[in-house]
C-alpha positions as CSV (number, residue, x, y, z in Angstrom):
1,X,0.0,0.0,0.0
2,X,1.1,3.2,-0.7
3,X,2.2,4.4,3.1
4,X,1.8,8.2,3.7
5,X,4.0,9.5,6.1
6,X,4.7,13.2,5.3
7,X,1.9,15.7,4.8
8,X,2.0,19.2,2.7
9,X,-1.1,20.9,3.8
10,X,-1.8,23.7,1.5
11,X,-3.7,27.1,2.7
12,X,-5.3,29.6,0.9
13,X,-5.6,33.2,2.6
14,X,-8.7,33.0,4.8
15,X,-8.3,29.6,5.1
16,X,-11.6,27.7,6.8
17,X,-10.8,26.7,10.2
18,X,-12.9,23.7,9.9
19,X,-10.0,22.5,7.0
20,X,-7.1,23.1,9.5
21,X,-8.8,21.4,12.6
22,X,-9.6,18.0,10.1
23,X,-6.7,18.2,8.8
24,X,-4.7,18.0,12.2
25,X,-6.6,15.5,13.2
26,X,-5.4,12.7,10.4
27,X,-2.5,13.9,10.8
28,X,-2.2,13.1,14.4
29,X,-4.6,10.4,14.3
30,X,-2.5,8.4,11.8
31,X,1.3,9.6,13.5
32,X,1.6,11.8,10.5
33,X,4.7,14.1,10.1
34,X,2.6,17.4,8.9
35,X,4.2,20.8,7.4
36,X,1.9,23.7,6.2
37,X,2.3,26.4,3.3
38,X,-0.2,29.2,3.4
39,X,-0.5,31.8,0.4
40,X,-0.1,35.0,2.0
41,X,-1.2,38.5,1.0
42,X,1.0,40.2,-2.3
43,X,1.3,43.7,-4.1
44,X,-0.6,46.3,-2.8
45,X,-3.3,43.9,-0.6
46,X,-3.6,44.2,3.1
47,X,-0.8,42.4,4.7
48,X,1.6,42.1,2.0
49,X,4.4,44.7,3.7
50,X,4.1,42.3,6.4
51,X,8.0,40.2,7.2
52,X,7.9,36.6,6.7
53,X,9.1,35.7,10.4
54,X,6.0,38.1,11.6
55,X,3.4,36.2,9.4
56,X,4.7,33.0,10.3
57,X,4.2,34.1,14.1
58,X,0.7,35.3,13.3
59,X,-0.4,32.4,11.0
60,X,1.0,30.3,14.7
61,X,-1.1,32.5,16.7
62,X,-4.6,32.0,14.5
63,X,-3.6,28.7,14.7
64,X,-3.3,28.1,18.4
65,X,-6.6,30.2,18.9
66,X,-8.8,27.4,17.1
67,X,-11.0,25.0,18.9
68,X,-8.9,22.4,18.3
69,X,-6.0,23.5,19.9
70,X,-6.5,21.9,23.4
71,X,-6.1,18.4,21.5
72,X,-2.9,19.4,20.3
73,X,-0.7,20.2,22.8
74,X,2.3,21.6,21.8
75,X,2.2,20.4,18.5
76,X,1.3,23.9,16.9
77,X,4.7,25.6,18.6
78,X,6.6,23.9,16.3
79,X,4.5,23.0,13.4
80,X,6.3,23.8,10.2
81,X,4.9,26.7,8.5
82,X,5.8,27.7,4.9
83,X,4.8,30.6,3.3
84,X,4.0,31.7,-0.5
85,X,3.3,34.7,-2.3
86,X,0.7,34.6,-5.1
87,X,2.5,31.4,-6.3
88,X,0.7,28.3,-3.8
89,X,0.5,25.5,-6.5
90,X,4.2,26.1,-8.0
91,X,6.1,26.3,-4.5
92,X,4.0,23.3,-3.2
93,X,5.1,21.3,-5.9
94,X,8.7,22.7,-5.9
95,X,8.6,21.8,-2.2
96,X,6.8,18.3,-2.9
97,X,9.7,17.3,-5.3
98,X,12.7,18.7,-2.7
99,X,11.2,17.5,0.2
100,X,9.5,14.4,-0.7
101,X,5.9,15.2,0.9
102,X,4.2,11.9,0.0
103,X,0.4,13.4,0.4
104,X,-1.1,17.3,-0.3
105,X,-4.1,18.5,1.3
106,X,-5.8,21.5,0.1
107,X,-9.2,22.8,0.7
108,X,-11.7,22.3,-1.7
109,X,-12.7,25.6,-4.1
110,X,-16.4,26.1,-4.6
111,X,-18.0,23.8,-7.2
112,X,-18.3,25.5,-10.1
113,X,-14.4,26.2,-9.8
114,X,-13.8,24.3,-12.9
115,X,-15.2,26.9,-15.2
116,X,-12.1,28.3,-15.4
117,X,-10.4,24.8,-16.1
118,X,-6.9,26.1,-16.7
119,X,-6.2,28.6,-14.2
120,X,-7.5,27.3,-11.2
121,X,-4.9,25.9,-8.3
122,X,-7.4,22.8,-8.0
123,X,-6.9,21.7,-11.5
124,X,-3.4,22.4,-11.7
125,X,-2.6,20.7,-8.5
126,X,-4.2,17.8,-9.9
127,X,-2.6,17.4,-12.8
128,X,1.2,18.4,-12.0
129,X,1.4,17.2,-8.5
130,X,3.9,14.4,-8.3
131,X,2.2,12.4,-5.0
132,X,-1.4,12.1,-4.1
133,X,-3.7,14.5,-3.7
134,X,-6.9,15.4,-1.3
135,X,-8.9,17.8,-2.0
136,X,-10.7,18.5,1.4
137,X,-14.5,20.0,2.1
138,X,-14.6,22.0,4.9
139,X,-17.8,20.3,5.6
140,X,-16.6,16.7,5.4
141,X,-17.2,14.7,8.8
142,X,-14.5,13.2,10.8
143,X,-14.5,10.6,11.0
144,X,-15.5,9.4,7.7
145,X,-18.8,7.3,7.7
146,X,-18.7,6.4,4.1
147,X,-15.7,5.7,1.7
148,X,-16.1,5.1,-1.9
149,X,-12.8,3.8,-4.5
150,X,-13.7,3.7,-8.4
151,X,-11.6,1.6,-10.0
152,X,-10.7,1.2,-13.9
153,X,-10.3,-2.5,-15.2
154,X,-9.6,-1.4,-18.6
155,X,-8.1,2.3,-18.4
156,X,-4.3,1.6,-20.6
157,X,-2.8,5.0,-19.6
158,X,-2.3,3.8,-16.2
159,X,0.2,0.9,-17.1
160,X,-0.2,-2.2,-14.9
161,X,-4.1,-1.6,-14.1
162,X,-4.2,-4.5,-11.3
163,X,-1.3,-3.2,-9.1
164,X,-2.7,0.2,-9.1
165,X,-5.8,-0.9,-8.4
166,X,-4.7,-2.8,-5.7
167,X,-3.3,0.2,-4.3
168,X,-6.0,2.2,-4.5
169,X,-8.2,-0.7,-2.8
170,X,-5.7,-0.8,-0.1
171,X,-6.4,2.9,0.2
172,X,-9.9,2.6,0.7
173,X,-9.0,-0.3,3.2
174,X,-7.0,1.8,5.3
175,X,-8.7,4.8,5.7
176,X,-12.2,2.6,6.7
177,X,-10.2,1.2,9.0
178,X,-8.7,4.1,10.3
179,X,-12.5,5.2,10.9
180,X,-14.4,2.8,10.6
181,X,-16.6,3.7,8.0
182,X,-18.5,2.2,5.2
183,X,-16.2,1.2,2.2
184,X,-17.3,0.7,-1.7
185,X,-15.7,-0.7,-4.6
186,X,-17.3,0.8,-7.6
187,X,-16.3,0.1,-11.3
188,X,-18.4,1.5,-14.4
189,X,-18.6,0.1,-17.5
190,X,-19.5,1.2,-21.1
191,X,-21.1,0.0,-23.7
192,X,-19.8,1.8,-26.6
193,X,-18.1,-1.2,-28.3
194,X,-21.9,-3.1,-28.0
195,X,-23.3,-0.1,-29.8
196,X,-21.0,-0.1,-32.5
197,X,-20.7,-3.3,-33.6
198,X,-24.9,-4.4,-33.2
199,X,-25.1,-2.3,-36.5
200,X,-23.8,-5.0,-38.4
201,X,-25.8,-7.8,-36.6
202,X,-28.9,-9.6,-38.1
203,X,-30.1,-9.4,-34.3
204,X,-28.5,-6.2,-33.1
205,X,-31.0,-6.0,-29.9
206,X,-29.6,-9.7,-28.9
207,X,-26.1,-9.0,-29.8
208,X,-25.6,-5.9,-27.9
209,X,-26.9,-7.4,-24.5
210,X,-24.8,-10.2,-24.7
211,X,-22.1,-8.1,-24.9
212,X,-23.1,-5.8,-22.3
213,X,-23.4,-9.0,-20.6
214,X,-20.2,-10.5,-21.4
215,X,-18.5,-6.8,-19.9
216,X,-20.7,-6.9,-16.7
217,X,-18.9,-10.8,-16.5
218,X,-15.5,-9.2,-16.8
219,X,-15.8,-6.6,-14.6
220,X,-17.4,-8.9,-11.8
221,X,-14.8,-11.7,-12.1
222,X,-11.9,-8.4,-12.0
223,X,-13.2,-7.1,-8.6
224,X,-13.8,-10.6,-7.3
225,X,-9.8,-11.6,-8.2
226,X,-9.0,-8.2,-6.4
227,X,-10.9,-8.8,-3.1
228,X,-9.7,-12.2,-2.9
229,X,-6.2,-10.6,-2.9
230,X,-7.1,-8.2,-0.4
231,X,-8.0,-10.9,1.7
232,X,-4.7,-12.4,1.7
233,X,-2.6,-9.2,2.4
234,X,-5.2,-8.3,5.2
235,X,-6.3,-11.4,6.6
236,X,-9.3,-12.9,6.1
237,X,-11.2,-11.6,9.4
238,X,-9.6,-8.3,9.5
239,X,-10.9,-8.2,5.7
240,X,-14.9,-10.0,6.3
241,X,-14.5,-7.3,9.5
242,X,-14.5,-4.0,7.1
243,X,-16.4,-6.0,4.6
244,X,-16.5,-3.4,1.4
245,X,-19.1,-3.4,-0.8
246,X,-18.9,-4.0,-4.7
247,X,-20.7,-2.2,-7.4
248,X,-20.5,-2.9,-11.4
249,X,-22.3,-0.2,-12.8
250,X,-22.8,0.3,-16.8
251,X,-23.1,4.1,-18.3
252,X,-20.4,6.9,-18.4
253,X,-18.0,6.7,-15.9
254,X,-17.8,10.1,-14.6
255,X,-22.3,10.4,-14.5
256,X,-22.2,7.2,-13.3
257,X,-19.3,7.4,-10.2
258,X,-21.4,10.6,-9.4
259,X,-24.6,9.3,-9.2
260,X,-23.3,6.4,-6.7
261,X,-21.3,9.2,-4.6
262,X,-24.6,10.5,-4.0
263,X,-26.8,7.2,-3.4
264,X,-24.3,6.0,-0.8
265,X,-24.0,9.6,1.0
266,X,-19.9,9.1,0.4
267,X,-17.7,11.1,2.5
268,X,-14.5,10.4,0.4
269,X,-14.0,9.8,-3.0
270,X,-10.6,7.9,-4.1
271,X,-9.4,7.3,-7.2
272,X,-7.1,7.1,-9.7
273,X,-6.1,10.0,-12.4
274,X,-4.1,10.9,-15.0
275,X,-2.4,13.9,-15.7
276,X,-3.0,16.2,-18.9
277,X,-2.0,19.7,-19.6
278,X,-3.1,21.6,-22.7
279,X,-5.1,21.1,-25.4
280,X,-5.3,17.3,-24.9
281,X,-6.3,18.1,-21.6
282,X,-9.4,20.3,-22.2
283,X,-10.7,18.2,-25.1
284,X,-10.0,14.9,-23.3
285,X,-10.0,15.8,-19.8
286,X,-10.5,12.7,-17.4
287,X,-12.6,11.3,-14.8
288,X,-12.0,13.1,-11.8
289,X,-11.4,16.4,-13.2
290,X,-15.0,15.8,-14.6
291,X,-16.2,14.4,-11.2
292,X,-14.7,16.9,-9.3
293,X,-17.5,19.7,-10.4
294,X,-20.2,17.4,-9.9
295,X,-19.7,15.8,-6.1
296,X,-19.7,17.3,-2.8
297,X,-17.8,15.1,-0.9
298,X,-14.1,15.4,-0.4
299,X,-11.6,13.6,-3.2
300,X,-8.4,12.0,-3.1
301,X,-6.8,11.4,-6.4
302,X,-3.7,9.2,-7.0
303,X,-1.5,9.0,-10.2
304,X,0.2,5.7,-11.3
305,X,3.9,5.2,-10.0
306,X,5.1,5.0,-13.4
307,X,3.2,7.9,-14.9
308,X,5.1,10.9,-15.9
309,X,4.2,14.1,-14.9
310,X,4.0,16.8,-16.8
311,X,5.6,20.1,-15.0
312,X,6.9,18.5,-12.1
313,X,10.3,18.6,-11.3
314,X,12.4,15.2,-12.2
């Protein structure tokens, strides 16, 4: 499983103090080693003559004046605090690549952020961001009651599609643990292919619902060969204990993951991505960029070890 064990939380100015006080909780719920950069006033905005030693004291002081600073202790004191100027996505992945952070967390933007698809931090964070990535909502309960991982049996970008499955399984199975919440295996198929090629049978009606048929087969028999190897890394009781749930699901991916984030009241979303910039990446686009506008719940997306990405640092 893909162990996280250093933290880049990422701030925006008037950051939600609901965001810091969850996101100081996994970190000390799960041992984590946690740093935070906050984007700080620049140019001729209120603030921005301000030192960098005196914001760092007063981002320490909001800090220790949140509710949850009795559970910390002494934590805050000497909690590392980076700061940026008008440049948050850039020096977080500048600081991802130098320091090896192996997880960011940044808060949510409002939903309908993706309107301006290339020029939001959200985006761009997604697709240049070299580790995993959780994009919070202020509004997302602690703990989680209901996990959700979408997995891609047939997506070729992603190289070996069974390991990183696996991983992102193992995700799923770690953070239900963690909280014991609900967790959900969901994989969507399409029937494109059946569509297609019913044109040219003499019974295109019969012929496209075998092969719908024949897809809902595969993807069943590709989840079942995953939980059963689940069950050997994690032990069969720890395993029957969380007991996920499995869905195969046929439509398009990203209506279709949507629609089940809302039946099963989800609190996170995890899943895999891949990274595109440009043209490619407005025409194309991918799942989770496309989800991302459409859920409420928070979303952690994770790139394939051997994926490339584009604008990150080597």
């Amino acid at each position: 499983m893909k162990q996280f064990k250093n933290i880049l939380c990422l701030l925006q100015t008037g950051y939600s103090e609901k965001t810091v006080c969850r996101v100081l909780k996994i970190a000390e719920q799960a041992s984590l080693s946690l740093t935070l950069m906050v984007s700080v006033p620049v140019g001729k905005e209120k603030g921005a003559d301000v030192s960098e030693t005196e914001q760092v004291a007063q981002i320490r002081k909001q800090l220790c004046e949140i509710s949850f600073k009795e559970a910390q202790g002494d934590a805050l004191e000497q909690l590392p605090i980076n700061i940026s100027r008008g440049k948050l996505v850039s020096d977080a992945i500048e600081l991802v690549s130098s320091q090896s952070f192996d997880l960011v967390i940044k808060e949510a933007e409002d939903k309908d952020w993706l309107d301006q698809l290339l020029g939001d931090d959200d985006t761009q964070l997604l697709r240049k961001c070299p580790c995993p990535v959780w994009l919070l909502k202020p509004d997302t309960p602690m703990p989680l009651k209901s996990i959700m991982v979408a997995l891609d049996f047939d997506h070729t970008e992603c190289g070996n599609n069974t390991i990183f499955n696996q991983m992102l399984a193992e995700l799923g199975v770690y953070f239900a643990s963690q909280d014991l919440a609900a967790l959900h295996f969901v994989t969507v198929y399409e029937s494109v292919k059946a569509d297609v090629l019913s044109v040219w049978s003499d019974e295109p009606d019969q012929f496209r619902r075998a092969m719908e048929n024949e897809e809902f087969r595969h993807k069943s028999a590709a989840l079942t060969d995953l939980e059963a190897e689940l069950k050997k890394k994690f032990g069969g009781d720890v395993y029957q204990y969380i007991s996920p749930t499995g869905h195969v699901v046929q439509g398009v991916a990203a209506e279709k993951l949507a629609g089940m984030v809302n039946l099963l009241n989800v609190d996170l979303l995890i899943m895999g991505t891949v990274a595109r910039t440009g043209i490619k990446g407005v025409v194309i686009g991918n799942t989770a960029e496309s989800l991302l506008s459409s859920v409420k719940c928070s979303v952690l997306t994770v790139k394939p070890d051997s994926l490339a990405i584009p604008g990150s640092a080597s």
